[in-house]
LUMKOLDO-769989 format. One record per atom (N, C-alpha, C, CB): residue number from 1; residue in one letter; z, x, y; atom name. Coordinates in steps of 0.05 Angstrom, whole numbers, plus 32768, in hexadecimal, padded with zeros to 4 digits. Each point is the difference from the previous one (the first is absolute). Glycine has a CB too. Layout:
BEGIN
PT | num | residu | Z | X | Y | atome
PT | NUM | A | Z | X | Y | CA
...
***
This chain:
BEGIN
PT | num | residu | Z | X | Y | atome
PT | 1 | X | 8864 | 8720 | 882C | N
PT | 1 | X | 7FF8 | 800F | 7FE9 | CA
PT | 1 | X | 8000 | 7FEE | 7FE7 | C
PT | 1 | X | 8012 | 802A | 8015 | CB
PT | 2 | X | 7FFE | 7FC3 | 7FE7 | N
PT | 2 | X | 7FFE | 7FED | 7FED | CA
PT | 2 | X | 7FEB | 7FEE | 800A | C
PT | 2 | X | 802E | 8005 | 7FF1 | CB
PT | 3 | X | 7FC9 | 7FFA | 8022 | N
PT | 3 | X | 7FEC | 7FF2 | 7FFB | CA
PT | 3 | X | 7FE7 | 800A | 7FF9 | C
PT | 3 | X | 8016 | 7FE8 | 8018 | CB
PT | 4 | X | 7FEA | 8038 | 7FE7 | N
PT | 4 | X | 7FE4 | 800A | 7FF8 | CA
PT | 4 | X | 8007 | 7FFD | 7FDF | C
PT | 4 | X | 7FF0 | 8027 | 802D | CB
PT | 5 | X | 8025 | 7FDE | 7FC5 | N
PT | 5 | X | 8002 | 7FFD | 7FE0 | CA
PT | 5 | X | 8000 | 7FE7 | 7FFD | C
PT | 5 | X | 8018 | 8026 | 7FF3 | CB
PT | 6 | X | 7FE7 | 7FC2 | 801B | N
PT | 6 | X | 7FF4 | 7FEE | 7FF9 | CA
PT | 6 | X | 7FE5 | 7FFF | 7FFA | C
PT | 6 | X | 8020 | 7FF4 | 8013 | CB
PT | 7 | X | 7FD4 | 8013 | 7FFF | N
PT | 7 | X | 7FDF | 7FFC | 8007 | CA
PT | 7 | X | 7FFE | 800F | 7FEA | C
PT | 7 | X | 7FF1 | 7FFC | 8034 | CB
PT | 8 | X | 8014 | 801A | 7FC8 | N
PT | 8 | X | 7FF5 | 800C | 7FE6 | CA
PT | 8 | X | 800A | 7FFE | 7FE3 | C
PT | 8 | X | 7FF6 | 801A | 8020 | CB
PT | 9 | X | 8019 | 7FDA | 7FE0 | N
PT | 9 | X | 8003 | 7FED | 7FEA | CA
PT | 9 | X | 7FF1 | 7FEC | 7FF7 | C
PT | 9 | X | 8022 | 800A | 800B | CB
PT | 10 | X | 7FD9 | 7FE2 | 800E | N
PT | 10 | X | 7FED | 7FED | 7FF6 | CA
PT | 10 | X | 7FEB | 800E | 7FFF | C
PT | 10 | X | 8011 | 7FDA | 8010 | CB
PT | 11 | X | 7FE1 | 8037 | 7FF7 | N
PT | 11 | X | 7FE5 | 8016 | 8001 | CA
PT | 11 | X | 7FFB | 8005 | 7FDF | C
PT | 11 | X | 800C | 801D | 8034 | CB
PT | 12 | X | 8010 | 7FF3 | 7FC9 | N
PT | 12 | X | 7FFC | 7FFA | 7FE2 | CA
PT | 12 | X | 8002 | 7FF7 | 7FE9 | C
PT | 12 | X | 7FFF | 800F | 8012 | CB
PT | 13 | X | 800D | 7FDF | 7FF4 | N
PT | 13 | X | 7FFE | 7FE0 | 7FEB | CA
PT | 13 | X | 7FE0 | 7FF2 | 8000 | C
PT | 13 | X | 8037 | 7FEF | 8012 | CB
PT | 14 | X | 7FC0 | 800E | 8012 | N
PT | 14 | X | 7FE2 | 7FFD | 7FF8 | CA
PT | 14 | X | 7FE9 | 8016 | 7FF4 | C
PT | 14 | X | 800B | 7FE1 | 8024 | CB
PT | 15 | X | 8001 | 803B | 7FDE | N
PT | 15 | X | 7FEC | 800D | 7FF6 | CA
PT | 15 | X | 800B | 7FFB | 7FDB | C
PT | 15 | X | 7FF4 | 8028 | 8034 | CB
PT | 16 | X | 8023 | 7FD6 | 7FC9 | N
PT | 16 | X | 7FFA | 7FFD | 7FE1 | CA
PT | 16 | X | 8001 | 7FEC | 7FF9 | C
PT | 16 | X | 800B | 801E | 7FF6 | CB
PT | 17 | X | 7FF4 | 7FCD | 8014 | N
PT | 17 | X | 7FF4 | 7FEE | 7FF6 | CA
PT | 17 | X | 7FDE | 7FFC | 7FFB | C
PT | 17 | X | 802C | 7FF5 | 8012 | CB
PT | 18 | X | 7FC5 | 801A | 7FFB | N
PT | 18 | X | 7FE2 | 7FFE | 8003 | CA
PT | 18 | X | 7FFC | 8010 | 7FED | C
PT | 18 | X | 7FF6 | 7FF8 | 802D | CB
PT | 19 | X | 801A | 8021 | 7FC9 | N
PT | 19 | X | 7FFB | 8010 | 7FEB | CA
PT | 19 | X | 8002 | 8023 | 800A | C
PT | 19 | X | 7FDF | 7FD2 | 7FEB | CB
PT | 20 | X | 801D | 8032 | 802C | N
PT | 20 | X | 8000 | 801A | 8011 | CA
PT | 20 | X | 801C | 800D | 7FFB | C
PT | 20 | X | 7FDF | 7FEC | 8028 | CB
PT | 21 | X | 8028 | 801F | 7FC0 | N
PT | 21 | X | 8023 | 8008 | 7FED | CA
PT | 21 | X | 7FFF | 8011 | 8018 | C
PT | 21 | X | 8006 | 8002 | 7FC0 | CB
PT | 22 | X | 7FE4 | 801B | 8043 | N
PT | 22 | X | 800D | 801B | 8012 | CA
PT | 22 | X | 8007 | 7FFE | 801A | C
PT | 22 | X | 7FE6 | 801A | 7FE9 | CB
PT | 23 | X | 800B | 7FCB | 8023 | N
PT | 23 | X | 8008 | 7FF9 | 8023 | CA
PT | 23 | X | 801D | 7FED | 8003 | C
PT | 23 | X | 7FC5 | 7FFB | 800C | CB
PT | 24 | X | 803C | 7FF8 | 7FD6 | N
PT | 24 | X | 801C | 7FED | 7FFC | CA
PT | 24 | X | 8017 | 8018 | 7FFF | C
PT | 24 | X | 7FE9 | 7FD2 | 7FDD | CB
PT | 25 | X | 800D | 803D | 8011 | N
PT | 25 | X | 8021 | 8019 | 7FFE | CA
PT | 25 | X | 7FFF | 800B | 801C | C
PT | 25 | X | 7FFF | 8016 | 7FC8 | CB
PT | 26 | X | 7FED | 7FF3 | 803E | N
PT | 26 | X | 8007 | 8010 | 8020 | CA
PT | 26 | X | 800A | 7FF0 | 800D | C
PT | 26 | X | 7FDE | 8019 | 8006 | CB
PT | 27 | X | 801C | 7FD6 | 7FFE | N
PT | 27 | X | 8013 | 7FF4 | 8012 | CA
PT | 27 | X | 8015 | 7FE6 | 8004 | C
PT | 27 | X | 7FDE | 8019 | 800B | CB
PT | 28 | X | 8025 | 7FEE | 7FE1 | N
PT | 28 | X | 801E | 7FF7 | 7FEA | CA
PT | 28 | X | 8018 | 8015 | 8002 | C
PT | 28 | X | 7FDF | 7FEB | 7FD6 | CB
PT | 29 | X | 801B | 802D | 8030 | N
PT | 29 | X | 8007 | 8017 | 7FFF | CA
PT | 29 | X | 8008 | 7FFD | 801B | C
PT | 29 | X | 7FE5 | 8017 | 7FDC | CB
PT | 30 | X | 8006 | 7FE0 | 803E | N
PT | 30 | X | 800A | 800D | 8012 | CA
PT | 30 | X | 800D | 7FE6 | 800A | C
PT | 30 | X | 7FE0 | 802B | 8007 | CB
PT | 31 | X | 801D | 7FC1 | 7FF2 | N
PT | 31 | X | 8015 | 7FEA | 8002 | CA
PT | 31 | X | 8016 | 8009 | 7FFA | C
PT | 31 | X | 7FE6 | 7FE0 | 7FF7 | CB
PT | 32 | X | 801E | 8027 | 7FED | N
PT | 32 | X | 8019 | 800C | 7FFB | CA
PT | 32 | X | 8010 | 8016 | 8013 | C
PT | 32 | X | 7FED | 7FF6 | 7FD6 | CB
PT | 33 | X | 8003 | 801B | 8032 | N
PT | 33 | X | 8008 | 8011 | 800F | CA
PT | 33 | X | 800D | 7FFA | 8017 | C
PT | 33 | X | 7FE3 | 8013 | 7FEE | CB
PT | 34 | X | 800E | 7FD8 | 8020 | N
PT | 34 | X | 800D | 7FF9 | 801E | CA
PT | 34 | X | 801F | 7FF1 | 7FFE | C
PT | 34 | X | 7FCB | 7FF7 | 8014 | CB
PT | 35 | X | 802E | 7FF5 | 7FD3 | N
PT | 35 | X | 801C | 7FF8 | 7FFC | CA
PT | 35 | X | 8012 | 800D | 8004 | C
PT | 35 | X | 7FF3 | 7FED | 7FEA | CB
PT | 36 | X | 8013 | 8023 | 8006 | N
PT | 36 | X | 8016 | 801C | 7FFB | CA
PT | 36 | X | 8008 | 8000 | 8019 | C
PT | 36 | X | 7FEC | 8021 | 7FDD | CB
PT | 37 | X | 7FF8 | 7FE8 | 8037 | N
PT | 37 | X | 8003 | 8016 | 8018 | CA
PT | 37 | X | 800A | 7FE8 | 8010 | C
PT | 37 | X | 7FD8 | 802B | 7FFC | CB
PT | 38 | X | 8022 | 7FBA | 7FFC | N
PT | 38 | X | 8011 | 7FEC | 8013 | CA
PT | 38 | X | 801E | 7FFB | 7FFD | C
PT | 38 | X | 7FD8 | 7FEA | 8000 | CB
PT | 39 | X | 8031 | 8016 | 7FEC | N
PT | 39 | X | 8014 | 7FFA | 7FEB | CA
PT | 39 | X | 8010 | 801C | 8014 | C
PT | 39 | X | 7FE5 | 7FE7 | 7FC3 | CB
PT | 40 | X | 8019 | 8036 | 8034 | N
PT | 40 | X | 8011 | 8011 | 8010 | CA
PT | 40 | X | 8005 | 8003 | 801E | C
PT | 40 | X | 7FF4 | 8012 | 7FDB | CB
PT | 41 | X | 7FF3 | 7FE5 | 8031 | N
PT | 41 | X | 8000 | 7FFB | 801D | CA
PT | 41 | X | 801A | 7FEA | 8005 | C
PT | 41 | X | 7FC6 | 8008 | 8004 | CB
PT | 42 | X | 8038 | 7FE4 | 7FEB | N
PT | 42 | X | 8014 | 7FE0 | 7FFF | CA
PT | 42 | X | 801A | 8011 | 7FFC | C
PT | 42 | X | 7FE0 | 7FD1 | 7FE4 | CB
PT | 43 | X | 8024 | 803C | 8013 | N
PT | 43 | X | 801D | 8008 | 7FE8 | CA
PT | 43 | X | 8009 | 8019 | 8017 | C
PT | 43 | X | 7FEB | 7FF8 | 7FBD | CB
PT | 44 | X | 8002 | 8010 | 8055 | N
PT | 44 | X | 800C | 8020 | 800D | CA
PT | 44 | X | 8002 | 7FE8 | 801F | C
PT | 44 | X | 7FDE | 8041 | 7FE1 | CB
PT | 45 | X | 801E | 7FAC | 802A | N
PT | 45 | X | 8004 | 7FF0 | 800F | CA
PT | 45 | X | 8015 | 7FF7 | 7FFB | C
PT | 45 | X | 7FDC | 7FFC | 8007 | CB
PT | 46 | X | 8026 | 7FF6 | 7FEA | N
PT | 46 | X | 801A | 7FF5 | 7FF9 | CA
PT | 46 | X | 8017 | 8011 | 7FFF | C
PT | 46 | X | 7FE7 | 7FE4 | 7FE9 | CB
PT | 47 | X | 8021 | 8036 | 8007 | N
PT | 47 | X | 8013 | 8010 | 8007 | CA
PT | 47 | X | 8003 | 8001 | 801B | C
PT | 47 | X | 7FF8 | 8017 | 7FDC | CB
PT | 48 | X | 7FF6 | 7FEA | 8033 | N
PT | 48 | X | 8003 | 800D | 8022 | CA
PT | 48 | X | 8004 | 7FDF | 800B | C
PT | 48 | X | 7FD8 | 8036 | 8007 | CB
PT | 49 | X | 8029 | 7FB4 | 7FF0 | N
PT | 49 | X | 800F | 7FF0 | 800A | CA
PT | 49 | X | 801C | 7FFE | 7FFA | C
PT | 49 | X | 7FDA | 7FF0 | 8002 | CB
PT | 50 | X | 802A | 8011 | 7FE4 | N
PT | 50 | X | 801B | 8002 | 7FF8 | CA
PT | 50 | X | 8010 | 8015 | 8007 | C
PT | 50 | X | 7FF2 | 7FEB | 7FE2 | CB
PT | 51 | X | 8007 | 802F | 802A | N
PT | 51 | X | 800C | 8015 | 800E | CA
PT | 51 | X | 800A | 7FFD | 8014 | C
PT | 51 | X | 7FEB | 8013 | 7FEF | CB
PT | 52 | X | 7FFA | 7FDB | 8020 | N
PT | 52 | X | 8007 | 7FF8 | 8023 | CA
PT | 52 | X | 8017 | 7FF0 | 8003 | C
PT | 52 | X | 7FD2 | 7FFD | 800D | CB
PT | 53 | X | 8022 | 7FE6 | 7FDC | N
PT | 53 | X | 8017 | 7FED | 8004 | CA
PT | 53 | X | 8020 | 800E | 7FFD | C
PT | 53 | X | 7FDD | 7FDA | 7FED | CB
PT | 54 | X | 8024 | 803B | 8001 | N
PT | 54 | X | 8020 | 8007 | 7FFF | CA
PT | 54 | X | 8009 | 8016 | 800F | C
PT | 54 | X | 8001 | 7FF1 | 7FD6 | CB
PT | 55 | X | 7FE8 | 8012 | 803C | N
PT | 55 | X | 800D | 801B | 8025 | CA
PT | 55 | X | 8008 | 7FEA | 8014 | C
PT | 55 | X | 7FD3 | 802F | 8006 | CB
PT | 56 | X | 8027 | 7FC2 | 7FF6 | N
PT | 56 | X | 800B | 7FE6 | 8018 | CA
PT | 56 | X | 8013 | 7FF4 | 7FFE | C
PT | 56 | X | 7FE0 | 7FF7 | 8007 | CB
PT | 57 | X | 802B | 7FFE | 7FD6 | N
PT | 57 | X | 801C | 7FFC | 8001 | CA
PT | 57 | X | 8014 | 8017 | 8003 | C
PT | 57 | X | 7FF1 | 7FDC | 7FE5 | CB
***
Protein backbone atom coordinates (compact mmCIF):
# COMPACT_ATOMS: atom_id res chain seq x y z
CA UNK A 1 0.00 0.00 0.00
CA UNK A 2 2.91 2.32 0.33
CA UNK A 3 3.84 1.65 -2.68
CA UNK A 4 0.61 2.79 -4.33
CA UNK A 5 1.10 6.43 -2.27
CA UNK A 6 4.18 6.43 -3.79
CA UNK A 7 3.10 6.11 -7.37
CA UNK A 8 0.68 8.67 -6.62
CA UNK A 9 2.66 10.99 -5.28
CA UNK A 10 4.98 11.10 -7.98
CA UNK A 11 1.62 11.24 -10.30
CA UNK A 12 1.17 14.26 -8.60
CA UNK A 13 4.22 16.13 -8.51
CA UNK A 14 4.22 15.41 -12.40
CA UNK A 15 0.76 16.54 -12.82
CA UNK A 16 1.70 19.82 -11.04
CA UNK A 17 4.35 20.37 -12.32
CA UNK A 18 2.86 20.47 -16.02
CA UNK A 19 0.25 22.80 -14.54
CA UNK A 20 -2.94 20.22 -14.19
CA UNK A 21 -3.54 21.95 -10.04
CA UNK A 22 -7.22 19.69 -9.91
CA UNK A 23 -5.50 16.19 -11.05
CA UNK A 24 -2.24 17.31 -8.70
CA UNK A 25 -4.70 17.83 -5.49
CA UNK A 26 -6.67 14.62 -6.26
CA UNK A 27 -4.24 12.78 -6.03
CA UNK A 28 -2.12 14.26 -3.53
CA UNK A 29 -5.09 13.59 -1.52
CA UNK A 30 -5.21 10.09 -2.25
CA UNK A 31 -1.54 9.68 -1.72
CA UNK A 32 -2.20 11.12 1.43
CA UNK A 33 -4.81 8.89 2.18
CA UNK A 34 -3.04 5.58 1.67
CA UNK A 35 -0.29 6.73 3.82
CA UNK A 36 -2.39 7.09 6.91
CA UNK A 37 -4.15 3.80 5.92
CA UNK A 38 -0.48 2.37 5.76
CA UNK A 39 0.85 4.07 8.78
CA UNK A 40 -2.32 2.37 10.99
CA UNK A 41 -2.07 -0.94 9.28
CA UNK A 42 2.09 -0.58 10.52
CA UNK A 43 1.04 0.67 14.11
CA UNK A 44 -2.09 -2.07 14.61
CA UNK A 45 0.72 -4.82 13.44
CA UNK A 46 3.04 -3.84 15.53
CA UNK A 47 0.85 -3.87 18.77
CA UNK A 48 -0.03 -7.56 17.75
CA UNK A 49 3.62 -8.17 17.67
CA UNK A 50 4.39 -6.73 20.83
CA UNK A 51 1.39 -8.62 22.44
CA UNK A 52 2.60 -11.94 20.99
CA UNK A 53 6.13 -11.36 21.88
CA UNK A 54 4.98 -10.90 25.72
CA UNK A 55 2.43 -14.41 25.71
CA UNK A 56 5.60 -16.39 25.19
CA UNK A 57 7.72 -15.04 27.86
Amino acid sequence: MLKWALIFLVISLVSGFLGFSGISAATAGIAKLLFYIALVIFLIFLVLALMAGSAIF
